[in-house]
PyMOL Python script that loads the backbone (N, CA, C, O; Angstrom):
from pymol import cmd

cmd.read_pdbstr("""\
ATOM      1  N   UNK A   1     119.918  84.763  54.334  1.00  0.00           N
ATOM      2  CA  UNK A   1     121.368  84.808  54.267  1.00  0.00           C
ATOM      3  C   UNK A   1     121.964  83.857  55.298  1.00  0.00           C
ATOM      4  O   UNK A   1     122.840  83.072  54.935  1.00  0.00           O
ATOM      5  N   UNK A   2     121.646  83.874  56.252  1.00  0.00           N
ATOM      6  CA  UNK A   2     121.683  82.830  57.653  1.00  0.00           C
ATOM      7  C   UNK A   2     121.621  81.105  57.275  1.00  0.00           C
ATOM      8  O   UNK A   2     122.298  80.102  57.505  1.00  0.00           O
ATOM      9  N   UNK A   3     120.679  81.378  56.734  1.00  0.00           N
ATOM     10  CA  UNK A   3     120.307  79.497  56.091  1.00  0.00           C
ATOM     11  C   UNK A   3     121.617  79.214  54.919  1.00  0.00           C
ATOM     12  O   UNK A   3     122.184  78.121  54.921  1.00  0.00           O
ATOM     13  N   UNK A   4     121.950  80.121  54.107  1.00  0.00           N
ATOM     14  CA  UNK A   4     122.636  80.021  53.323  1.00  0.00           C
ATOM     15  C   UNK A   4     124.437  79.258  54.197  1.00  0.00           C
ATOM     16  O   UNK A   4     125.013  78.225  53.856  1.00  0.00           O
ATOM     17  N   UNK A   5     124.761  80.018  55.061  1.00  0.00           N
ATOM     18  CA  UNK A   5     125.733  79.682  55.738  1.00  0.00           C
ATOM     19  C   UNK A   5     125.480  78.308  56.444  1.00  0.00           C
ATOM     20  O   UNK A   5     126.457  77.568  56.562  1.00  0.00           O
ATOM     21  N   UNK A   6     124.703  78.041  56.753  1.00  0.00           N
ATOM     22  CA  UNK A   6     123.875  76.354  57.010  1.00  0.00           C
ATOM     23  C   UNK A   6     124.536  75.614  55.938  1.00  0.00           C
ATOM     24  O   UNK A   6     125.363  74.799  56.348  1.00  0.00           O
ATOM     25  N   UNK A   7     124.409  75.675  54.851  1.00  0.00           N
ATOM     26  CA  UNK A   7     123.679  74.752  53.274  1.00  0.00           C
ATOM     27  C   UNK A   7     125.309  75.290  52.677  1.00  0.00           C
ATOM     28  O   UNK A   7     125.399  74.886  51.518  1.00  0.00           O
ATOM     29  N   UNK A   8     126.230  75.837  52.970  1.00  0.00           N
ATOM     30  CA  UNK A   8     127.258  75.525  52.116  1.00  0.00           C
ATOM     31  C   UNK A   8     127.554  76.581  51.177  1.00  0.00           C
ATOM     32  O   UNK A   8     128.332  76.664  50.227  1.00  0.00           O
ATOM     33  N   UNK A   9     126.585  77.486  51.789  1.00  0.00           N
ATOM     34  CA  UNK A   9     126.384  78.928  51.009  1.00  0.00           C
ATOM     35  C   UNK A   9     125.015  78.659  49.503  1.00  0.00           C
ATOM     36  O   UNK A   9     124.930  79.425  48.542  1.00  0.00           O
ATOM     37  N   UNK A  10     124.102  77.378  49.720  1.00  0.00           N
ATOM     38  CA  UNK A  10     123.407  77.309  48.943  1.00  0.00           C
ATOM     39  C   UNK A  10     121.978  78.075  49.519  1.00  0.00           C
ATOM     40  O   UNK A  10     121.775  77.724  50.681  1.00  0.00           O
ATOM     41  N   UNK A  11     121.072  78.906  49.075  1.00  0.00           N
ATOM     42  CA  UNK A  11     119.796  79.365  49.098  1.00  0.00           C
ATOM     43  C   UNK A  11     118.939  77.968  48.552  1.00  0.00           C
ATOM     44  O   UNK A  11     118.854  77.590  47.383  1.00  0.00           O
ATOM     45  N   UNK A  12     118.109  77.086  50.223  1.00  0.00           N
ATOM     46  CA  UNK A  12     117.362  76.403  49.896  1.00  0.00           C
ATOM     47  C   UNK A  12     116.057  76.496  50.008  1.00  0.00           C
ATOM     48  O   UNK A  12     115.262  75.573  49.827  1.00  0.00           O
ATOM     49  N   UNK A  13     115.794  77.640  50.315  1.00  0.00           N
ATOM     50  CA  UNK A  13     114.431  78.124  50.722  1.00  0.00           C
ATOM     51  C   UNK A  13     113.536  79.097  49.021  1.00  0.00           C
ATOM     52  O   UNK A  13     114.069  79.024  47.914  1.00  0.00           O
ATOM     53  N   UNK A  14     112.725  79.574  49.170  1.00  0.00           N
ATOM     54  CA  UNK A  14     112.413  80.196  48.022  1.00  0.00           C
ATOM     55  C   UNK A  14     113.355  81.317  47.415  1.00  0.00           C
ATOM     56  O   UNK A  14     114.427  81.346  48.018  1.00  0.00           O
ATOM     57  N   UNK A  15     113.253  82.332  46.301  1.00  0.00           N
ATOM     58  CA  UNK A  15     114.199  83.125  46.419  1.00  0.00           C
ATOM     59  C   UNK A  15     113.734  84.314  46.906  1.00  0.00           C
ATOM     60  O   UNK A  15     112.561  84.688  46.899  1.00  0.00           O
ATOM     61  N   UNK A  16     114.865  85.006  47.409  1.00  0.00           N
ATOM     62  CA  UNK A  16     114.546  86.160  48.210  1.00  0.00           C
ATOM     63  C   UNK A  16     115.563  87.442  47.939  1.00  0.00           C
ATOM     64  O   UNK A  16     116.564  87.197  47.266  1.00  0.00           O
ATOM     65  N   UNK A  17     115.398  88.567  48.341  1.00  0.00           N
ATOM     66  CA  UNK A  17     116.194  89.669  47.833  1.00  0.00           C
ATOM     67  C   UNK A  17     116.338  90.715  49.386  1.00  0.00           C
ATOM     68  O   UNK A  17     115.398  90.967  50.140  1.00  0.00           O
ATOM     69  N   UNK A  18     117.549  91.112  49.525  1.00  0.00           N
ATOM     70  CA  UNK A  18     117.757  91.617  50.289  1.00  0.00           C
ATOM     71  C   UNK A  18     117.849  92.690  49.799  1.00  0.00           C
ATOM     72  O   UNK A  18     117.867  92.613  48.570  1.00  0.00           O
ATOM     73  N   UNK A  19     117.961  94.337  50.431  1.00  0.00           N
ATOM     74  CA  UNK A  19     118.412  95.330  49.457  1.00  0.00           C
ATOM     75  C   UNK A  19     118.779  96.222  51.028  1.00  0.00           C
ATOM     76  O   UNK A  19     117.967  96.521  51.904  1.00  0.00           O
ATOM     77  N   UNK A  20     120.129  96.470  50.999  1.00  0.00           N
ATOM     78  CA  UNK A  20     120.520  97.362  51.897  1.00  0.00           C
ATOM     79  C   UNK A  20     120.511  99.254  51.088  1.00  0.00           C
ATOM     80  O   UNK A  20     120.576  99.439  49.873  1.00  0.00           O
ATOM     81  N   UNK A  21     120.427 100.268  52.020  1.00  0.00           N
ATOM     82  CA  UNK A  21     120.581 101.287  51.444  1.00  0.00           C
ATOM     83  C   UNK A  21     120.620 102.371  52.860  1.00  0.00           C
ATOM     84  O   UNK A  21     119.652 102.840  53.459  1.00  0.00           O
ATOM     85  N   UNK A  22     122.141 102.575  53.148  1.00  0.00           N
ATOM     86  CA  UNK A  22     122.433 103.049  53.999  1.00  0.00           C
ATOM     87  C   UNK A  22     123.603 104.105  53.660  1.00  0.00           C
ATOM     88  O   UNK A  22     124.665 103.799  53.120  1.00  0.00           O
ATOM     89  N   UNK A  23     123.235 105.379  54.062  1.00  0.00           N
ATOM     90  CA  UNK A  23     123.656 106.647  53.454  1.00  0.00           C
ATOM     91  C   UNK A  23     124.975 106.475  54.377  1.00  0.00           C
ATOM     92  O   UNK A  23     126.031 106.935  53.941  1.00  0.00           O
ATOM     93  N   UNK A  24     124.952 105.688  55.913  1.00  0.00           N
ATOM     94  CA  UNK A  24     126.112 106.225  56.199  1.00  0.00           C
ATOM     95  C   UNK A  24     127.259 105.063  56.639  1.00  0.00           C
ATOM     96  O   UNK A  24     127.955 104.884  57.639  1.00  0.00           O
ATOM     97  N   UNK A  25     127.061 104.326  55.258  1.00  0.00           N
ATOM     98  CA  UNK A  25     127.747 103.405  55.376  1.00  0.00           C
ATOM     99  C   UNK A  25     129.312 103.714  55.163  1.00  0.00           C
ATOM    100  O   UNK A  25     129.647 104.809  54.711  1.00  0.00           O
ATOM    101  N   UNK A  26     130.327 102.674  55.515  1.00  0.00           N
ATOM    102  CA  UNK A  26     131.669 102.895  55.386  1.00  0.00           C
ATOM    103  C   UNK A  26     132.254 102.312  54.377  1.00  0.00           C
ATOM    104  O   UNK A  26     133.270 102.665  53.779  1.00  0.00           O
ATOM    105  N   UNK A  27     131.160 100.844  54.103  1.00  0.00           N
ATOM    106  CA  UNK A  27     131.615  99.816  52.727  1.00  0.00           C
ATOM    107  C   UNK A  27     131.009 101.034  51.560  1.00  0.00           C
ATOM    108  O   UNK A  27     131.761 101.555  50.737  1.00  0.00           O
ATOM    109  N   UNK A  28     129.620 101.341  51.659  1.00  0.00           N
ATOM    110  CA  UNK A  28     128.727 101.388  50.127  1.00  0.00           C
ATOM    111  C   UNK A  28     127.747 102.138  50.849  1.00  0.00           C
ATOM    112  O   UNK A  28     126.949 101.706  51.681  1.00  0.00           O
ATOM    113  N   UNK A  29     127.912 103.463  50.386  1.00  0.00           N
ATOM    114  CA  UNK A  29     126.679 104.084  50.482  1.00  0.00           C
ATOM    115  C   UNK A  29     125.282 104.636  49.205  1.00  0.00           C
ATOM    116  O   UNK A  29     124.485 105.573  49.231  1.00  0.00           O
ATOM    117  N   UNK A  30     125.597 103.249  47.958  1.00  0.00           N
ATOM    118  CA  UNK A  30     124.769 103.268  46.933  1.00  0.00           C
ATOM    119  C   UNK A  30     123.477 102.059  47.692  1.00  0.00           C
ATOM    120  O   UNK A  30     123.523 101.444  48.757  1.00  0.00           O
ATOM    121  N   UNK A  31     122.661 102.081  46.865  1.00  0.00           N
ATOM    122  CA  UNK A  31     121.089 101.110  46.788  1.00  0.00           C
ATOM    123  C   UNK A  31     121.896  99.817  46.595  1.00  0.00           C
ATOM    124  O   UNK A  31     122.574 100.084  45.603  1.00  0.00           O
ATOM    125  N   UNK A  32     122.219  98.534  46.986  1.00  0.00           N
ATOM    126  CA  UNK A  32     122.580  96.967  46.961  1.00  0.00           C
ATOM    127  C   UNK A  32     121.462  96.305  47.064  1.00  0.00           C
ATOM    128  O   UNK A  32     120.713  96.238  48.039  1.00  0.00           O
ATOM    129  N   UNK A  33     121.349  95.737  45.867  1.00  0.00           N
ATOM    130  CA  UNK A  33     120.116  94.162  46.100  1.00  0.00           C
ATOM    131  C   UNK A  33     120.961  93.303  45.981  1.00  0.00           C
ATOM    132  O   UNK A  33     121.684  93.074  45.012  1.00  0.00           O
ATOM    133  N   UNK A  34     120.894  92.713  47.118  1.00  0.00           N
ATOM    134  CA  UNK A  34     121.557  91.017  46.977  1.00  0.00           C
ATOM    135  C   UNK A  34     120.335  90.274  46.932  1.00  0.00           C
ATOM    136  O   UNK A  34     119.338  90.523  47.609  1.00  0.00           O
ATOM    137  N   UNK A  35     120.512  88.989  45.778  1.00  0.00           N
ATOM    138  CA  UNK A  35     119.502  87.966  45.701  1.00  0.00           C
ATOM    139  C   UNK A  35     120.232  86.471  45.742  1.00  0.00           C
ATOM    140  O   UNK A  35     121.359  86.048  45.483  1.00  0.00           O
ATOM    141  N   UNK A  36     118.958  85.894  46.217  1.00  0.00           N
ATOM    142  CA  UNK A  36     119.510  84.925  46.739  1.00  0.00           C
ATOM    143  C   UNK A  36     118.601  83.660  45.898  1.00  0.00           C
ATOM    144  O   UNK A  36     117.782  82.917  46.439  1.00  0.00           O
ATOM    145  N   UNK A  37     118.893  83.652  44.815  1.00  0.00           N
ATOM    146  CA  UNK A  37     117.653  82.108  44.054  1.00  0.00           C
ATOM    147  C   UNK A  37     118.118  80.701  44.917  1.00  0.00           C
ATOM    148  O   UNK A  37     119.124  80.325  45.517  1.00  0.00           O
ATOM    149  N   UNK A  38     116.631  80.109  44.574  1.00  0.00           N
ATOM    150  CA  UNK A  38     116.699  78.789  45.653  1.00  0.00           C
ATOM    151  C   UNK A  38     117.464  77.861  44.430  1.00  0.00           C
ATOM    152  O   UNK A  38     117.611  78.022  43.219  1.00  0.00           O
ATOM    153  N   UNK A  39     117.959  76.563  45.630  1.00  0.00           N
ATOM    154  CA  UNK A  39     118.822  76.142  45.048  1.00  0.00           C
ATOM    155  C   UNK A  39     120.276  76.573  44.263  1.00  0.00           C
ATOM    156  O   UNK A  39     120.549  75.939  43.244  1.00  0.00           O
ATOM    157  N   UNK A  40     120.915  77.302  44.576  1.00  0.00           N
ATOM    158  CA  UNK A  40     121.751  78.185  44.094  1.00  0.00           C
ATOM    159  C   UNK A  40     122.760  78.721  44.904  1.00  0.00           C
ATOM    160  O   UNK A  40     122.318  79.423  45.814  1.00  0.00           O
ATOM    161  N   UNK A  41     123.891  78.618  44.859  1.00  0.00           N
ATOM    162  CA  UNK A  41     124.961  79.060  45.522  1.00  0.00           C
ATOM    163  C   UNK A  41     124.416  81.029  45.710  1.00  0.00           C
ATOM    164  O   UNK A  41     123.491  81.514  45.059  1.00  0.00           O
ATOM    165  N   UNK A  42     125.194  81.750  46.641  1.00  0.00           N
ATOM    166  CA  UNK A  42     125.358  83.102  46.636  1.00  0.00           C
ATOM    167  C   UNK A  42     126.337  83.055  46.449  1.00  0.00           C
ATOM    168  O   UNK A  42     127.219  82.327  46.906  1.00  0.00           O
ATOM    169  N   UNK A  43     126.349  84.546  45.087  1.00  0.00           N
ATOM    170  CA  UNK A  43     127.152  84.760  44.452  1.00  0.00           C
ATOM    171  C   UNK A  43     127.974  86.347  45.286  1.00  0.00           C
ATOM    172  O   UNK A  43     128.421  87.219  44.541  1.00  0.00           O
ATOM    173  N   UNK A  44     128.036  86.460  46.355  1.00  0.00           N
ATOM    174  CA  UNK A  44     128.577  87.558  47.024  1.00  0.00           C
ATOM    175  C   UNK A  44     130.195  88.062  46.831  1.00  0.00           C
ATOM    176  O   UNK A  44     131.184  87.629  47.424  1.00  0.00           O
ATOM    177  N   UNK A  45     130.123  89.050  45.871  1.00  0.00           N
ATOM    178  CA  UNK A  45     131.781  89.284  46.235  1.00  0.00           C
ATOM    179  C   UNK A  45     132.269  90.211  47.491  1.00  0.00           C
ATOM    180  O   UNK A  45     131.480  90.954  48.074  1.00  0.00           O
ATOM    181  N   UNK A  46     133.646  90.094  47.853  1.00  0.00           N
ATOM    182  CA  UNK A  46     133.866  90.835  49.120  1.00  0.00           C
ATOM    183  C   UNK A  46     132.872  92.045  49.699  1.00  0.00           C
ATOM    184  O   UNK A  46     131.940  92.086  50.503  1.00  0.00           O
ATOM    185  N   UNK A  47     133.458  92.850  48.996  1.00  0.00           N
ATOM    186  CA  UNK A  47     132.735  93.765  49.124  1.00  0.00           C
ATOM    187  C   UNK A  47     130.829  94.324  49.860  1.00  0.00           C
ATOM    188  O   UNK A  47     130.462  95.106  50.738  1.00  0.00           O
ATOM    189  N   UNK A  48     130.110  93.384  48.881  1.00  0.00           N
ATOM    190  CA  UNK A  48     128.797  92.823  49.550  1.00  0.00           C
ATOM    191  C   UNK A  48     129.057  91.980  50.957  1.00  0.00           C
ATOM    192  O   UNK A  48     128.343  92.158  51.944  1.00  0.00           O
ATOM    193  N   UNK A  49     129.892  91.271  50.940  1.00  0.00           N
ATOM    194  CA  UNK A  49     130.104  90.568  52.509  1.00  0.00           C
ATOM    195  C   UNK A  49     130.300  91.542  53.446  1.00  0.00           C
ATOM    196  O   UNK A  49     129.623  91.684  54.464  1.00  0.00           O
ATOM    197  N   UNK A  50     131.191  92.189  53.117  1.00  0.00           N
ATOM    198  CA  UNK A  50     131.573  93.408  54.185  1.00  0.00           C
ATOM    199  C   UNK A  50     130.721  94.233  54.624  1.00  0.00           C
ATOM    200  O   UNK A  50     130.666  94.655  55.779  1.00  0.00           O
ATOM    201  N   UNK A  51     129.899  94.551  53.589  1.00  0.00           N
ATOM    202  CA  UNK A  51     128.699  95.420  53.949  1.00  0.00           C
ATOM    203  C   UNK A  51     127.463  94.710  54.487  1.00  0.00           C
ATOM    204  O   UNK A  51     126.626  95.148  55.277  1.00  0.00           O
ATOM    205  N   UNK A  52     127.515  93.720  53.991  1.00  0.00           N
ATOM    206  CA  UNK A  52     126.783  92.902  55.569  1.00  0.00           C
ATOM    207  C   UNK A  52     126.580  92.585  56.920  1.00  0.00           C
ATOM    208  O   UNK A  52     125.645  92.539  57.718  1.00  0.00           O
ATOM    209  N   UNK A  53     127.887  92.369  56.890  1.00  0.00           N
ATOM    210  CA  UNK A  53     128.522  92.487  58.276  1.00  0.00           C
ATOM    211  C   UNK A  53     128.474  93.495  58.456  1.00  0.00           C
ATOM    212  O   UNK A  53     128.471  93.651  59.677  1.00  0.00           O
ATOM    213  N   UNK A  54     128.405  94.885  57.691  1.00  0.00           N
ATOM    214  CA  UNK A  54     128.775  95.894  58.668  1.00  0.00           C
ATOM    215  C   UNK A  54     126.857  96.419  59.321  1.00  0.00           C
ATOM    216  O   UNK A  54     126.230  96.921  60.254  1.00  0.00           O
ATOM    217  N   UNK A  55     126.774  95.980  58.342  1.00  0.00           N
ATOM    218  CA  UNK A  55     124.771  96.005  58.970  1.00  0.00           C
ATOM    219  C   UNK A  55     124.334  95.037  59.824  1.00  0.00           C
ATOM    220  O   UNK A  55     123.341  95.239  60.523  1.00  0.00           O
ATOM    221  N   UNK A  56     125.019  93.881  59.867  1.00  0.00           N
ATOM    222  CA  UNK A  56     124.434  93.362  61.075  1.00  0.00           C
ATOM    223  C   UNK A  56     125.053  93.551  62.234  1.00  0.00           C
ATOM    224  O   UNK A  56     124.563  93.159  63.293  1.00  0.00           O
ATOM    225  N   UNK A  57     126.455  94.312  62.136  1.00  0.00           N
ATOM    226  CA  UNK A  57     127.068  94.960  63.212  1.00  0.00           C
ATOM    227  C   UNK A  57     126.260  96.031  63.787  1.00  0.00           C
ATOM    228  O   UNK A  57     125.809  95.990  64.932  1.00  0.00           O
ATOM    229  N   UNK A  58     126.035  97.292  62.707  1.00  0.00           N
ATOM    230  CA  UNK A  58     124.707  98.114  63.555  1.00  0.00           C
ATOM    231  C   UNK A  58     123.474  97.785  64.147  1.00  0.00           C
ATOM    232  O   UNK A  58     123.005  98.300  65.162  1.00  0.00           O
ATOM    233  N   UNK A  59     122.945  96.845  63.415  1.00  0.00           N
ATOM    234  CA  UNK A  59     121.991  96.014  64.281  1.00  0.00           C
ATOM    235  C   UNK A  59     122.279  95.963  65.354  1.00  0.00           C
ATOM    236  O   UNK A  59     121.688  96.777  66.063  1.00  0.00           O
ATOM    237  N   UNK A  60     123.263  95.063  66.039  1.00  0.00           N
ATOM    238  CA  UNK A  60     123.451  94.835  67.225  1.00  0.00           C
ATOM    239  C   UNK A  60     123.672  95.866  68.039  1.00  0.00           C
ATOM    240  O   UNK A  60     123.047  95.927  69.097  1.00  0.00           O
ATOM    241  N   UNK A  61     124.758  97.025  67.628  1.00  0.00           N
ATOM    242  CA  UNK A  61     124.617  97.942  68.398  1.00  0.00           C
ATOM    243  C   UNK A  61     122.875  98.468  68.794  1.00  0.00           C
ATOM    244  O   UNK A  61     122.509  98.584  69.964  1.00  0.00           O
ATOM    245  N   UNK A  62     122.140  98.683  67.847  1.00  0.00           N
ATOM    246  CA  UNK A  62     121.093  98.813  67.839  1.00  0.00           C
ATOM    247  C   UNK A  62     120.312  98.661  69.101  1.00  0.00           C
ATOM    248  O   UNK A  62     119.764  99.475  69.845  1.00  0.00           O
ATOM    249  N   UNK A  63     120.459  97.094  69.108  1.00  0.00           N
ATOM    250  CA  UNK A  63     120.004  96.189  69.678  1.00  0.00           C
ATOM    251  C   UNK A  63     120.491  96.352  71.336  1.00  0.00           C
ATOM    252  O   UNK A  63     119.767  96.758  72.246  1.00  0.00           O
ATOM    253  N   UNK A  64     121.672  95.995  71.431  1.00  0.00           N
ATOM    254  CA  UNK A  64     122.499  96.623  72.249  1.00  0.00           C
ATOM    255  C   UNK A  64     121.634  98.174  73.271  1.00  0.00           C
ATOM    256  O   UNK A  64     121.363  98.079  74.468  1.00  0.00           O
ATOM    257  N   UNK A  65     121.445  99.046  72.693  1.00  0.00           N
ATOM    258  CA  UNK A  65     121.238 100.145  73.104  1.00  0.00           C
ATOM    259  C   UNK A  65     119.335 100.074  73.860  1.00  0.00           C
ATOM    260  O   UNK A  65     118.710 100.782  74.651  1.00  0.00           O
ATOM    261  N   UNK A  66     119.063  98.989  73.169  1.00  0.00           N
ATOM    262  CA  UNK A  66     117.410  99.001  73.612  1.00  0.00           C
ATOM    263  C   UNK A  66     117.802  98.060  74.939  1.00  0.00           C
ATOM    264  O   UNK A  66     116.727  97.499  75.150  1.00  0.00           O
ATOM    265  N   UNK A  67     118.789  97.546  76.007  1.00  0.00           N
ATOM    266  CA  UNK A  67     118.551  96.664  77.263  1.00  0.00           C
ATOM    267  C   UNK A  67     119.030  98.024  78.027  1.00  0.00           C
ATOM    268  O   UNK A  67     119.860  98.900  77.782  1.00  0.00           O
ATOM    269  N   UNK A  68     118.099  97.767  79.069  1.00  0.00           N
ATOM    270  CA  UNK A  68     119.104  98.904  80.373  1.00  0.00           C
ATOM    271  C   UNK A  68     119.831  98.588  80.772  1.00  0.00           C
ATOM    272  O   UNK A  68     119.977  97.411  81.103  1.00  0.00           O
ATOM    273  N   UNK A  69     120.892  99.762  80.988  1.00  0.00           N
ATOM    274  CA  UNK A  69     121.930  99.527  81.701  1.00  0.00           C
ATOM    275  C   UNK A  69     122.155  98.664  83.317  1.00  0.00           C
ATOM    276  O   UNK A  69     123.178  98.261  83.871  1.00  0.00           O
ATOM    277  N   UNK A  70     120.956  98.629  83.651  1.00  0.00           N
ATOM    278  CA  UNK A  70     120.550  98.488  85.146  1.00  0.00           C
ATOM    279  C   UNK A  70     120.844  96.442  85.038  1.00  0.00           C
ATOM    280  O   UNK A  70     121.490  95.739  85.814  1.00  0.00           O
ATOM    281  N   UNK A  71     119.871  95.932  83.451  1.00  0.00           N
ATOM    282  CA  UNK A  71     120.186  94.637  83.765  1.00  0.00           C
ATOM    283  C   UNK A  71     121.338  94.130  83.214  1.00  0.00           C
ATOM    284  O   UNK A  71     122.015  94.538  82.269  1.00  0.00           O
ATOM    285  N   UNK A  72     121.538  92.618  84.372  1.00  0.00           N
ATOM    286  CA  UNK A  72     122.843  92.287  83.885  1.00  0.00           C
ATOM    287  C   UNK A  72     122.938  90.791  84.164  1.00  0.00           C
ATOM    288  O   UNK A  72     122.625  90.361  85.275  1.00  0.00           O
ATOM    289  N   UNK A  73     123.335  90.037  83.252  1.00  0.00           N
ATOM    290  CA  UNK A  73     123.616  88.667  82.566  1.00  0.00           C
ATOM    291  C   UNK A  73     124.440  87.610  83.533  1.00  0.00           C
ATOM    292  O   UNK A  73     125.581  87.621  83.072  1.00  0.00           O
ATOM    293  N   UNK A  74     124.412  86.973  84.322  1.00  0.00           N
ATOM    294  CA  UNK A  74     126.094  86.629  85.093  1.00  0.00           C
ATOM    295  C   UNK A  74     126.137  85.397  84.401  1.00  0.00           C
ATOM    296  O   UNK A  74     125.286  84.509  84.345  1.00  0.00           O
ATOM    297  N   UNK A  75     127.621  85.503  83.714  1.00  0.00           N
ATOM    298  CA  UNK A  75     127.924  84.246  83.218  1.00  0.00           C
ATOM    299  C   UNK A  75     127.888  83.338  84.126  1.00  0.00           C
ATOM    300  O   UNK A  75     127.778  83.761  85.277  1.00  0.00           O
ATOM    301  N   UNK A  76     127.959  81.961  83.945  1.00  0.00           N
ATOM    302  CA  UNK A  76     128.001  80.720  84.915  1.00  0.00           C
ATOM    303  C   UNK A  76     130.030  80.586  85.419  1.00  0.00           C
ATOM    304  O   UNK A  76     130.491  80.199  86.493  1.00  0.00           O
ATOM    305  N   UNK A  77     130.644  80.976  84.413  1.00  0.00           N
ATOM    306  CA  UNK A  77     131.892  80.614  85.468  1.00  0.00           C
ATOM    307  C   UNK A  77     132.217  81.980  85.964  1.00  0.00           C
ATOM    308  O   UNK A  77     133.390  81.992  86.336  1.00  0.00           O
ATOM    309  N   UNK A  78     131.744  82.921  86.086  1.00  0.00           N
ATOM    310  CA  UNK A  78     132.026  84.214  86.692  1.00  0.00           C
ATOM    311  C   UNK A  78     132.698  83.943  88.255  1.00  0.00           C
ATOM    312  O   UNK A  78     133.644  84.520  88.789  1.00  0.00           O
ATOM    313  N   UNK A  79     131.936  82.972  88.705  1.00  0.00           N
ATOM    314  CA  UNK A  79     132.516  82.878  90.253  1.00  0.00           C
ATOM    315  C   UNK A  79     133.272  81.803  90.482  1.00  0.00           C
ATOM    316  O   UNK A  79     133.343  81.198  91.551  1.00  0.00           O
ATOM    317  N   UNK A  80     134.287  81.360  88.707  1.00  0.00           N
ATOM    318  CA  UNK A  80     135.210  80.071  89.367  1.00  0.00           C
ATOM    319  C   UNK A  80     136.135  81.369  88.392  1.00  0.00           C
ATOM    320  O   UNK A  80     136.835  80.848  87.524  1.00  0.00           O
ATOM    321  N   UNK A  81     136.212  82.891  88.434  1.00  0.00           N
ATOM    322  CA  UNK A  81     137.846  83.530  88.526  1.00  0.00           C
ATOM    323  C   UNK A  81     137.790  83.869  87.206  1.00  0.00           C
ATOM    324  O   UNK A  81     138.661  84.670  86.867  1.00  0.00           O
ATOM    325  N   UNK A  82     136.706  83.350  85.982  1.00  0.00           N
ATOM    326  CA  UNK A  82     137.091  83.827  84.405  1.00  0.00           C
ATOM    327  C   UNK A  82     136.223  85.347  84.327  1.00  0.00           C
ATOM    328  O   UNK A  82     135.057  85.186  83.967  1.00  0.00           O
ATOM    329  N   UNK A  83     136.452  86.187  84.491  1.00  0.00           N
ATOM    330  CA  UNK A  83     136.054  87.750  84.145  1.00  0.00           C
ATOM    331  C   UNK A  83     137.100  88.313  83.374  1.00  0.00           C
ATOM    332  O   UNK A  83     138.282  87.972  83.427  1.00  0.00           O
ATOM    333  N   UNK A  84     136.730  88.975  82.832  1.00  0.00           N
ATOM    334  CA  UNK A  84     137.466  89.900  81.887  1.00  0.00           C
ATOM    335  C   UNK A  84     137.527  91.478  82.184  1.00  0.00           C
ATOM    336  O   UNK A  84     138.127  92.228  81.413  1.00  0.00           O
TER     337      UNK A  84
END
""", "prot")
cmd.dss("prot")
cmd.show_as("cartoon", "prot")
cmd.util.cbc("prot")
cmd.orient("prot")
């Protein structure tokens, strides 16, 4: 799906099938196969977008939740005053 946003929204790699199925979703909590044939635009309507995003949003939280709290990142202009 990633490469696709590269290429213009074309699938240039082989084809492949995604299939989300998440009971506690907010878009779609039915079975979704998105496919993606090579050479070929994705054919995604809203809806499927949204629910993408909203899975790679949990991901991250996910993701998110596996660093300790203990480590921590310092941006490079942190000490010329940009913090938030």
């Amino acid at each position: 799906m990633r490469n696709t946003m590269h290429n213009a929204g074309f699938q240039t790699q082989e084809n492949q099938s995604i299939e989300i199925f998440d009971i506690y979703s907010i878009i779609n909590k039915d079975r979704i196969v998105i496919k993606l044939s090579k050479d070929s635009s994705n054919d995604l309507n809203f809806q499927d977008q949204l629910l993408l995003q909203e899975q790679i949003i949990k991901l991250i939280f996910k993701i998110n939740l596996l660093i300790p709290i203990n480590d921590f990142i310092k941006h490079r202009f942190s000490d010329l005053g940009f913090t938030m």
